[in-house]
N, CA, C and O atoms as a GROMACS GRO file, in nm:
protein
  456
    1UNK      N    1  -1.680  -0.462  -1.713
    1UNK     CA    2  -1.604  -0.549  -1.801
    1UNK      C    3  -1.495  -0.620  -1.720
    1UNK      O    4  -1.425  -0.555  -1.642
    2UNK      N    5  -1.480  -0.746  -1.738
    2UNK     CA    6  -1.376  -0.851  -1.678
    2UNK      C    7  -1.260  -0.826  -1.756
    2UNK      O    8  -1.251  -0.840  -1.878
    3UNK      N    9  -1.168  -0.787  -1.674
    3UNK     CA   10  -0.973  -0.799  -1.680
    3UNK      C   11  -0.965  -0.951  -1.745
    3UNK      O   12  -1.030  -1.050  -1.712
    4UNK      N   13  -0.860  -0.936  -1.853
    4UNK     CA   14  -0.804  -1.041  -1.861
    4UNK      C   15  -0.675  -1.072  -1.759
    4UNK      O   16  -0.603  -0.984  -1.712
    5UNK      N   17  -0.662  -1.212  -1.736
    5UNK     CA   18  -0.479  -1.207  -1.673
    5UNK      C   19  -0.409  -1.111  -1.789
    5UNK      O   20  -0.408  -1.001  -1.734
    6UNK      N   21  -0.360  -1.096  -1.900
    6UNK     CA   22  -0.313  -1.052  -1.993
    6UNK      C   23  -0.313  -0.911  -1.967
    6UNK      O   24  -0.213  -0.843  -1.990
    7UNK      N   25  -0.466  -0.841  -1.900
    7UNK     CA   26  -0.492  -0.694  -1.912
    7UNK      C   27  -0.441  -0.661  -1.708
    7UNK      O   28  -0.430  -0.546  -1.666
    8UNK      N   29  -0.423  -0.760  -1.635
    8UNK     CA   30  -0.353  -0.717  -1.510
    8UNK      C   31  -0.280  -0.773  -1.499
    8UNK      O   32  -0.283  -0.836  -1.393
    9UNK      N   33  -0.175  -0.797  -1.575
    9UNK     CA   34  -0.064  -0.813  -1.625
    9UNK      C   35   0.025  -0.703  -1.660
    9UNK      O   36   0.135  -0.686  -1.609
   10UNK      N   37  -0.030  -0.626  -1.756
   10UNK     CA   38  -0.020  -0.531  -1.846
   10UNK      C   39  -0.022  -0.375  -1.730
   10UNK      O   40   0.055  -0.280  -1.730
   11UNK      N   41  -0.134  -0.401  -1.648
   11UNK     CA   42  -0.163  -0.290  -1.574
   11UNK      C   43  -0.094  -0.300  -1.425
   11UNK      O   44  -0.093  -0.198  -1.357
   12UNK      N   45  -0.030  -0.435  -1.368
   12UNK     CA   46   0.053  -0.393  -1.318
   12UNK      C   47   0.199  -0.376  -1.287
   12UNK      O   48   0.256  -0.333  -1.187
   13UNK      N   49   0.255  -0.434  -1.429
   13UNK     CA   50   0.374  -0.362  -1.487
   13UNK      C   51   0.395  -0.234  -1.482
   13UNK      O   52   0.488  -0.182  -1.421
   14UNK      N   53   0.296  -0.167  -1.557
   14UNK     CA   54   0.292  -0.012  -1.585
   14UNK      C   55   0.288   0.087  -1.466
   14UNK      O   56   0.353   0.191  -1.462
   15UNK      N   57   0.172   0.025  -1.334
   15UNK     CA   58   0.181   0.084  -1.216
   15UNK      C   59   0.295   0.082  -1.138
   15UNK      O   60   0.354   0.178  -1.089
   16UNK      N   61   0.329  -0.081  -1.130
   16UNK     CA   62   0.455  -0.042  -1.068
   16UNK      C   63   0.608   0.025  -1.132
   16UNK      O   64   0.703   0.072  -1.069
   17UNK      N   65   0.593   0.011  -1.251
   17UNK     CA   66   0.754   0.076  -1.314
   17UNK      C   67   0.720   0.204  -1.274
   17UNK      O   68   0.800   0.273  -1.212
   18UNK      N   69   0.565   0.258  -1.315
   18UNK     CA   70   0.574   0.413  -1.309
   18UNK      C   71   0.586   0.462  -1.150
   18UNK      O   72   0.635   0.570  -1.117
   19UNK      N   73   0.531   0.358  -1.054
   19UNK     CA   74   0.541   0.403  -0.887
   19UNK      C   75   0.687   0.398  -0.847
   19UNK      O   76   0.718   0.458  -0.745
   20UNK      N   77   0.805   0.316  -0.936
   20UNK     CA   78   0.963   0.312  -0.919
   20UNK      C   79   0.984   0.424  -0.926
   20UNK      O   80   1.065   0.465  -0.843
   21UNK      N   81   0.933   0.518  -1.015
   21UNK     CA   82   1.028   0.597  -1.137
   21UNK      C   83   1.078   0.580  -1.204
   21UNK      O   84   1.169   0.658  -1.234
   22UNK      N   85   1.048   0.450  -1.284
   22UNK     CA   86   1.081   0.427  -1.443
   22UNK      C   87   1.064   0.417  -1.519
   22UNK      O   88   0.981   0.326  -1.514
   23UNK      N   89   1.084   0.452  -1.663
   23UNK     CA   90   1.102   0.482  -1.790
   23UNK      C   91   1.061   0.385  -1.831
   23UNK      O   92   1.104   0.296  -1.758
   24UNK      N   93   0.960   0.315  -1.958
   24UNK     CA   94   0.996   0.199  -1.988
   24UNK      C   95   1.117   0.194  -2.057
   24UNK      O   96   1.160   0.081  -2.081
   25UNK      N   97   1.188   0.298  -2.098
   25UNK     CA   98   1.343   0.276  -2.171
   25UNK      C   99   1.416   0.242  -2.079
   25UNK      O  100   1.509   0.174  -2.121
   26UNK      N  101   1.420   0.268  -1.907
   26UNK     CA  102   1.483   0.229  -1.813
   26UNK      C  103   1.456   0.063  -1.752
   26UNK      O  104   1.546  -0.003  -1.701
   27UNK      N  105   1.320   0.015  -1.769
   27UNK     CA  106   1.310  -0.085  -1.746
   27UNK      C  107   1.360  -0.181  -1.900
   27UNK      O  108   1.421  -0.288  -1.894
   28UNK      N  109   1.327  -0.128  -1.999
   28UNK     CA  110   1.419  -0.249  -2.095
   28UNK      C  111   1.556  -0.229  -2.063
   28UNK      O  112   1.640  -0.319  -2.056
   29UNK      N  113   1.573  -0.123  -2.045
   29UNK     CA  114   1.764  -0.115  -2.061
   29UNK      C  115   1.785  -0.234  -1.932
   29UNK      O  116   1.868  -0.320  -1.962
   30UNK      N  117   1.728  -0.248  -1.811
   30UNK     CA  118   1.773  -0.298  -1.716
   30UNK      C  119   1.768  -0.474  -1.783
   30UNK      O  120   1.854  -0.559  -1.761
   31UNK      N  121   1.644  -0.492  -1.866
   31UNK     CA  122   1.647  -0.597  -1.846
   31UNK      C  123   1.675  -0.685  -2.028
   31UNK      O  124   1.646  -0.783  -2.096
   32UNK      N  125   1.749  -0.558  -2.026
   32UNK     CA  126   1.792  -0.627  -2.176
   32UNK      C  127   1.679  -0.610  -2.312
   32UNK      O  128   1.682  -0.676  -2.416
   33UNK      N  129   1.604  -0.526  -2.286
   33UNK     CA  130   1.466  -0.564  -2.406
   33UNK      C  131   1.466  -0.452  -2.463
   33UNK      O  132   1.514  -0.349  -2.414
   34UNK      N  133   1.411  -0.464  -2.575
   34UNK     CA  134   1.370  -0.362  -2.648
   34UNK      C  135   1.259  -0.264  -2.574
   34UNK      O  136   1.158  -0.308  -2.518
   35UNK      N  137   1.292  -0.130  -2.581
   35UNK     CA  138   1.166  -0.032  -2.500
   35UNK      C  139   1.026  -0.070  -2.558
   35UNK      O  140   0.920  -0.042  -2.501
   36UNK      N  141   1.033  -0.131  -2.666
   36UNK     CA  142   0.899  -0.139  -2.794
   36UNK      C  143   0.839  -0.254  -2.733
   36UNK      O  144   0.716  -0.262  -2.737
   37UNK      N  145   0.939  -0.386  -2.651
   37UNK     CA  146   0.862  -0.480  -2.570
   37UNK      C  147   0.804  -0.440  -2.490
   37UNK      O  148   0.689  -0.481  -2.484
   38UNK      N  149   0.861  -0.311  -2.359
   38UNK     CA  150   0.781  -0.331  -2.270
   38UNK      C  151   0.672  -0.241  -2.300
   38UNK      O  152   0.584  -0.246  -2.214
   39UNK      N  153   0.647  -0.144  -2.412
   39UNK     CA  154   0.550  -0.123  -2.461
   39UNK      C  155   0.443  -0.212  -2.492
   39UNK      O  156   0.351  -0.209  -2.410
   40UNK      N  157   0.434  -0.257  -2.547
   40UNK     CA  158   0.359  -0.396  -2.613
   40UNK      C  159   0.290  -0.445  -2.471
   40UNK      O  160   0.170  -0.446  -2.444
   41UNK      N  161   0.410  -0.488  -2.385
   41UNK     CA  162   0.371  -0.566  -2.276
   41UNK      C  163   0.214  -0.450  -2.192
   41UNK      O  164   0.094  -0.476  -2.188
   42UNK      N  165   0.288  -0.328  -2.140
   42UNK     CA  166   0.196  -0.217  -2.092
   42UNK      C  167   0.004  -0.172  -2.176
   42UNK      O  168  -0.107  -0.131  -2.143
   43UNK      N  169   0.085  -0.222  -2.306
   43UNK     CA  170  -0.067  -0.178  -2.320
   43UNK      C  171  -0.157  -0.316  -2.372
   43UNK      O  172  -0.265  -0.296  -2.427
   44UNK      N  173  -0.097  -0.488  -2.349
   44UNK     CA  174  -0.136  -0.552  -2.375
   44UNK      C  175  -0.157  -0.638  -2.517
   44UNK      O  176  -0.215  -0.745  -2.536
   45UNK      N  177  -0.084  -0.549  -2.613
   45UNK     CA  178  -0.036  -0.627  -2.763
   45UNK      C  179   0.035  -0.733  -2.733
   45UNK      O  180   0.028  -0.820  -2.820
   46UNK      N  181   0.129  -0.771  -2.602
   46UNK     CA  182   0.195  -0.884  -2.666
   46UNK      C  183   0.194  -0.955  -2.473
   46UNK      O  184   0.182  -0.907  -2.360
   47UNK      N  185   0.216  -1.093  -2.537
   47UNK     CA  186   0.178  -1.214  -2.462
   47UNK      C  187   0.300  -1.259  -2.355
   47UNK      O  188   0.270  -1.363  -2.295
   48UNK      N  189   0.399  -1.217  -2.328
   48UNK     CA  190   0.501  -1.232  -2.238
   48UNK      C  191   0.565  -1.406  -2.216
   48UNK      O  192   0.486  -1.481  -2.160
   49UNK      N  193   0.651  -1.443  -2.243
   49UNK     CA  194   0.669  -1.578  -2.235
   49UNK      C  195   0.683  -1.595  -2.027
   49UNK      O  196   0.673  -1.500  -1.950
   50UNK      N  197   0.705  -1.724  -1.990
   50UNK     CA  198   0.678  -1.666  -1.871
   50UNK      C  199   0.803  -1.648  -1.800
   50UNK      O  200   0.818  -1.593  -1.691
   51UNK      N  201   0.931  -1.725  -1.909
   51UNK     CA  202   1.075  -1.639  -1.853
   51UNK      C  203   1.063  -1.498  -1.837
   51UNK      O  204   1.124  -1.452  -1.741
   52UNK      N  205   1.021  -1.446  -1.884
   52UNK     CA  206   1.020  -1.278  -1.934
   52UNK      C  207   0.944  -1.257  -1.836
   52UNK      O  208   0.998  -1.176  -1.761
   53UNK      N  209   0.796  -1.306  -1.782
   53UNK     CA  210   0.716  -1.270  -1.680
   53UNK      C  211   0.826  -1.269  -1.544
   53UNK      O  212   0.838  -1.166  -1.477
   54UNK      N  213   0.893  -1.379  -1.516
   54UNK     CA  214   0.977  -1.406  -1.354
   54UNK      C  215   1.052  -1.298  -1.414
   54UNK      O  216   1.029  -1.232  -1.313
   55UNK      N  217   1.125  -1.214  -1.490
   55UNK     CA  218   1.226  -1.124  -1.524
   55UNK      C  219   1.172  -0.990  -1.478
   55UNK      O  220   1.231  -0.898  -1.421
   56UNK      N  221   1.071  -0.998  -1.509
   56UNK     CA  222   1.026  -0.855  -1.486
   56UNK      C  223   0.987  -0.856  -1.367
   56UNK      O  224   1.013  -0.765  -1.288
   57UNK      N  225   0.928  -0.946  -1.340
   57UNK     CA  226   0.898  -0.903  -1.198
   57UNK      C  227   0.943  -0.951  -1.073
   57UNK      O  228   0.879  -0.953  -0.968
   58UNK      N  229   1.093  -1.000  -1.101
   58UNK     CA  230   1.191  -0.989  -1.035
   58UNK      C  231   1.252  -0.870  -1.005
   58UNK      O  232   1.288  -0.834  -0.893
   59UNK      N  233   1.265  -0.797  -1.131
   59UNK     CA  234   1.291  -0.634  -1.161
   59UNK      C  235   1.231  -0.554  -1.094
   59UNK      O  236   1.298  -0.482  -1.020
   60UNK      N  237   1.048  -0.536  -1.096
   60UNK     CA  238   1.029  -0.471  -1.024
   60UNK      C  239   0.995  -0.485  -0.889
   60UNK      O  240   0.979  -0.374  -0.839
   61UNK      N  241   0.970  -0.610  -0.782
   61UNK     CA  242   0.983  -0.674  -0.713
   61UNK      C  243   0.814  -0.690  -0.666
   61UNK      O  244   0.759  -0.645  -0.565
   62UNK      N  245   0.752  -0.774  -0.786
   62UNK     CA  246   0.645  -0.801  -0.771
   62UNK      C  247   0.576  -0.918  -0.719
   62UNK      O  248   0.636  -1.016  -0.762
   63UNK      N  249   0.517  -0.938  -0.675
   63UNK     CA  250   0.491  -1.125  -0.656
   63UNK      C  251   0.407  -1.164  -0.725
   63UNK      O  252   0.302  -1.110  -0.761
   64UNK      N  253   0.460  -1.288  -0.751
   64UNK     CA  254   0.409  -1.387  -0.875
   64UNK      C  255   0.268  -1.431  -0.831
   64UNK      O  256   0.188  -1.444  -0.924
   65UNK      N  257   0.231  -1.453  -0.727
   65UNK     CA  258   0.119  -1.459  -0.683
   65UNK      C  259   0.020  -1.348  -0.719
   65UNK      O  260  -0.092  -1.396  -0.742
   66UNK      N  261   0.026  -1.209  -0.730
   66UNK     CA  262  -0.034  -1.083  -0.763
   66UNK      C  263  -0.070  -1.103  -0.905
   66UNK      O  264  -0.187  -1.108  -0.942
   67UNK      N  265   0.027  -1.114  -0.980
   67UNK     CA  266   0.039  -1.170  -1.123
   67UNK      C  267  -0.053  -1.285  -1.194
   67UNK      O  268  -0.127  -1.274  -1.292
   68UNK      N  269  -0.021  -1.419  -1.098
   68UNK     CA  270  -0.173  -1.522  -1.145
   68UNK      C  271  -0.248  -1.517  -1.124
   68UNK      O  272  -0.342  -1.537  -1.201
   69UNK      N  273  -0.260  -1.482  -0.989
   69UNK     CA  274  -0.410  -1.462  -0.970
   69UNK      C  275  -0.459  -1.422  -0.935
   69UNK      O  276  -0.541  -1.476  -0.860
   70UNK      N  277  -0.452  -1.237  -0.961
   70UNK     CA  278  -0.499  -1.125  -0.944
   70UNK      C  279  -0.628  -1.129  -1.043
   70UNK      O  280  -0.691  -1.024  -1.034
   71UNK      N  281  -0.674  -1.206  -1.119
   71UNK     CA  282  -0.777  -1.197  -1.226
   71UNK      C  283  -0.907  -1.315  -1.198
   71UNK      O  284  -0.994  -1.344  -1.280
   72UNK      N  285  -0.892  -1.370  -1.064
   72UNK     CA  286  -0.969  -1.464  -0.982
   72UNK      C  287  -1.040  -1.418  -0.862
   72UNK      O  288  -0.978  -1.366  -0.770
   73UNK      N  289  -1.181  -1.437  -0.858
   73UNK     CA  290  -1.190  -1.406  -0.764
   73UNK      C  291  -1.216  -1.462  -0.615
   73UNK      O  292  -1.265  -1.411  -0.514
   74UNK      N  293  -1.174  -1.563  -0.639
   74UNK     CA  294  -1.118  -1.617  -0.526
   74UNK      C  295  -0.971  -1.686  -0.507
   74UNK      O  296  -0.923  -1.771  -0.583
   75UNK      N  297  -0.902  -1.626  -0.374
   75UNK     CA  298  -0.776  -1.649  -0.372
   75UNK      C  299  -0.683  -1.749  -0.401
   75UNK      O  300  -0.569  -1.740  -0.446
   76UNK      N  301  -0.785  -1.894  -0.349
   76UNK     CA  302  -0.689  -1.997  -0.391
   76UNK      C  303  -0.723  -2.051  -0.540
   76UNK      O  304  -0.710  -2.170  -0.572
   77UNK      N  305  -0.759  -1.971  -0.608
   77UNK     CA  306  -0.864  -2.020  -0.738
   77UNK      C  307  -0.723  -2.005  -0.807
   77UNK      O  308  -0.632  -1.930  -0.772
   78UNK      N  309  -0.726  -2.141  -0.971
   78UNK     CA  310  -0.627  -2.079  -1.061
   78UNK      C  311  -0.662  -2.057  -1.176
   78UNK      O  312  -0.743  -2.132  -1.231
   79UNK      N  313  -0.610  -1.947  -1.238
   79UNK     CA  314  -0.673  -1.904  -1.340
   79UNK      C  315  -0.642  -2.041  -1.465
   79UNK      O  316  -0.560  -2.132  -1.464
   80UNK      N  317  -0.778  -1.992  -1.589
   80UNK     CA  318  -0.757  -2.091  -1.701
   80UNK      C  319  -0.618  -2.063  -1.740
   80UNK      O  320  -0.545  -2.161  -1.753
   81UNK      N  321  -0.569  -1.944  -1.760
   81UNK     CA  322  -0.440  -1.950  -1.817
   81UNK      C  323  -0.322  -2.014  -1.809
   81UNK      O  324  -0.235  -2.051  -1.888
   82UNK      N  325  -0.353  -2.020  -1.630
   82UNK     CA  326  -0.190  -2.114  -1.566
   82UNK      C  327  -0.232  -2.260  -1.581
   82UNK      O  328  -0.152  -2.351  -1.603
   83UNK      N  329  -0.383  -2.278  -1.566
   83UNK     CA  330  -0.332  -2.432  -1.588
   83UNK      C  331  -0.323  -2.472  -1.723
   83UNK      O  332  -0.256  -2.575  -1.736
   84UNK      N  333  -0.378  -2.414  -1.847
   84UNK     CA  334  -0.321  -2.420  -1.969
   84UNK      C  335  -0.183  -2.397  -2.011
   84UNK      O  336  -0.148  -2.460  -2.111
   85UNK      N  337  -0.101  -2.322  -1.957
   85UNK     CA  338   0.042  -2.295  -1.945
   85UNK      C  339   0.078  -2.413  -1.855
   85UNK      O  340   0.180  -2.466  -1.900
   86UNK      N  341   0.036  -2.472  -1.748
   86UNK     CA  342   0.075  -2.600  -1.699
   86UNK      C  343   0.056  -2.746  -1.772
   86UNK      O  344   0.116  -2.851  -1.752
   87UNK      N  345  -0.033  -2.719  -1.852
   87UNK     CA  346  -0.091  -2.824  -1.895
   87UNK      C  347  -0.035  -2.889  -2.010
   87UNK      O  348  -0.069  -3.005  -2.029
   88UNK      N  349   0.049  -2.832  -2.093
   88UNK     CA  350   0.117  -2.847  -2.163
   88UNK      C  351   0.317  -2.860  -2.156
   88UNK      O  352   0.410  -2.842  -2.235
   89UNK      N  353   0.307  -2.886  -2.068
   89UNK     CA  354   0.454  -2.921  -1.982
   89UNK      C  355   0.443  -3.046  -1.894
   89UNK      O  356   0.354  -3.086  -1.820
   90UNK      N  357   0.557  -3.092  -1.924
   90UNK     CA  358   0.596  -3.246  -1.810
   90UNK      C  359   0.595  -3.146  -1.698
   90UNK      O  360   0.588  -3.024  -1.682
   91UNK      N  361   0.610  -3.319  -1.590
   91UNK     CA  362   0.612  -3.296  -1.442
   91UNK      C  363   0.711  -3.226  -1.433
   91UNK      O  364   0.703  -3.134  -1.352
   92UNK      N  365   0.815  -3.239  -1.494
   92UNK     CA  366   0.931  -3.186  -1.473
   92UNK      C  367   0.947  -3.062  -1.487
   92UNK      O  368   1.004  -2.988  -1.407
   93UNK      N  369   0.899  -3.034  -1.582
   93UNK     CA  370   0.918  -2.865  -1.641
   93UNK      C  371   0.851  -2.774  -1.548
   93UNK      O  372   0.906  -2.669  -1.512
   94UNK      N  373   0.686  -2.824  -1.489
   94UNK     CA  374   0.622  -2.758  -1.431
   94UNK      C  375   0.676  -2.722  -1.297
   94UNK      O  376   0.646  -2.617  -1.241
   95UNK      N  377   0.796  -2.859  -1.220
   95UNK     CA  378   0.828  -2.843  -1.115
   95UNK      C  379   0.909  -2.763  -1.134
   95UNK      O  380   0.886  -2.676  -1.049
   96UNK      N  381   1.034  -2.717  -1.222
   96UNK     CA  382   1.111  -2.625  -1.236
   96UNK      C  383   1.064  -2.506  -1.241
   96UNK      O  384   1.130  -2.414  -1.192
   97UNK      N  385   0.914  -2.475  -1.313
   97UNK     CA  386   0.914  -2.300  -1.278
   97UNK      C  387   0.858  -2.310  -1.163
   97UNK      O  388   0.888  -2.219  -1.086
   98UNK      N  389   0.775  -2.403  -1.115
   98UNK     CA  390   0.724  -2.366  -0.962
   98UNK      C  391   0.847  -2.344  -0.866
   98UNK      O  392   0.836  -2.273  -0.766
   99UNK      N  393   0.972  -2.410  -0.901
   99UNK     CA  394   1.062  -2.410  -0.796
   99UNK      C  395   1.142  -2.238  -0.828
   99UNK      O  396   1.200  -2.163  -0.749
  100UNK      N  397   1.116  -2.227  -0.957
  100UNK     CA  398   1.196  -2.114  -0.960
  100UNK      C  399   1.122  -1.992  -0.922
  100UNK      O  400   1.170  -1.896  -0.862
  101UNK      N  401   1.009  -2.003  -0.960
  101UNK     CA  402   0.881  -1.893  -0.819
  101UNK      C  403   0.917  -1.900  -0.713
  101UNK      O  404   0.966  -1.797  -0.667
  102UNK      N  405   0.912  -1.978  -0.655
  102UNK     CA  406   0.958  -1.993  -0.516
  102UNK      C  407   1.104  -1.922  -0.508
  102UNK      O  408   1.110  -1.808  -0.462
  103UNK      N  409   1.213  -1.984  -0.548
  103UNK     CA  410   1.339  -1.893  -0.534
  103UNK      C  411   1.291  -1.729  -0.584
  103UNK      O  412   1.337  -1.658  -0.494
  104UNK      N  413   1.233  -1.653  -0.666
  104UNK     CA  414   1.178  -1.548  -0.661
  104UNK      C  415   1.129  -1.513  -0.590
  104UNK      O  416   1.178  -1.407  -0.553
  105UNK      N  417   1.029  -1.547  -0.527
  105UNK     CA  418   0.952  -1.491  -0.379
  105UNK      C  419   1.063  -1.489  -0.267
  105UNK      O  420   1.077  -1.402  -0.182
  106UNK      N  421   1.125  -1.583  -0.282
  106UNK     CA  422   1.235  -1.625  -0.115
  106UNK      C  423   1.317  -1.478  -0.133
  106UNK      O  424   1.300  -1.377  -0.063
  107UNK      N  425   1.405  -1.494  -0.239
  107UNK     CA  426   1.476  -1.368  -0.288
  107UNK      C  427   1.403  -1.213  -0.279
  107UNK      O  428   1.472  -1.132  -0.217
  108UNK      N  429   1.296  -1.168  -0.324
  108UNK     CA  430   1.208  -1.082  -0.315
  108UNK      C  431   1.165  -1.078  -0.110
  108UNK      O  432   1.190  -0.973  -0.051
  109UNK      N  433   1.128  -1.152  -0.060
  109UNK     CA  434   1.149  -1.144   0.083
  109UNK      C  435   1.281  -1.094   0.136
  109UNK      O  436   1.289  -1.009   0.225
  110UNK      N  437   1.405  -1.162   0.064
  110UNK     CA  438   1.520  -1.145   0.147
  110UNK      C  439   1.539  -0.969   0.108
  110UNK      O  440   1.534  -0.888   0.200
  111UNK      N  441   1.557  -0.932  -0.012
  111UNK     CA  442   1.558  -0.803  -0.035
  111UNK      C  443   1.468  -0.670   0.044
  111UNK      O  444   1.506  -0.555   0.065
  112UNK      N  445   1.350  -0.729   0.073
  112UNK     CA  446   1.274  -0.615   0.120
  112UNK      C  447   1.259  -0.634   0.282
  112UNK      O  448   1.186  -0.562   0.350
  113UNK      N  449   1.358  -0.767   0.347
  113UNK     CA  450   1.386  -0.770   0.497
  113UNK      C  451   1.523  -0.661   0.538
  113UNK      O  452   1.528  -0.589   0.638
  114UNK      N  453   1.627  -0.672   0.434
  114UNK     CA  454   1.699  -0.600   0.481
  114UNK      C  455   1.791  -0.635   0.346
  114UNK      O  456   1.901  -0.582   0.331
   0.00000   0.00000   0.00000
């Protein structure tokens, strides 16, 4: 059976909070949410806006790249989801979260250099 993005999404939230050592009551408390969200999120009931996606996995210091398109099987492939989530946004908007991925990854590098 084929993963949705939605279902390795879901599965690697859960791997990595639980490979931290955290709680999902520890990961909402950190990031402001209800424990019942990141429930939802872990077992795939609920759809994550994609502020909430860069939040979390800023939190747990995941890359956004792992995240889109971990559900492709080929690397430079993009999933239907992102370009439907792109597809419905100006140039503008789209350049702003791409730019703000990027400041996430840069940041996520600088943290795990030193």
């Amino acid at each position: 059976m084929t993963k949705t993005p939605l279902d390795i999404l879901a599965q690697t939230i859960r791997k990595t909070r639980e490979a931290r050592g955290l709680s999902q009551m520890d990961l909402a408390h950190k990031l402001n949410m209800n424990p019942h969200t990141i429930m939802d999120f872990e077992v795939g009931r609920s759809n994550p806006k994609a502020e909430t996606v860069f939040l979390i996995a800023d939190e747990l210091d995941i890359s956004l790249d792992a995240i889109l398109f971990a559900s492709t099987d080929k690397p430079n492939a993009v999933s239907a989801e992102v370009l439907n989530f792109f597809a419905s946004r100006t140039p503008e908007e789209s350049a702003k979260y791409i730019s703000l991925c990027r400041q996430i990854e840069q940041m996520s590098k600088k943290d795990t250099e030193g």
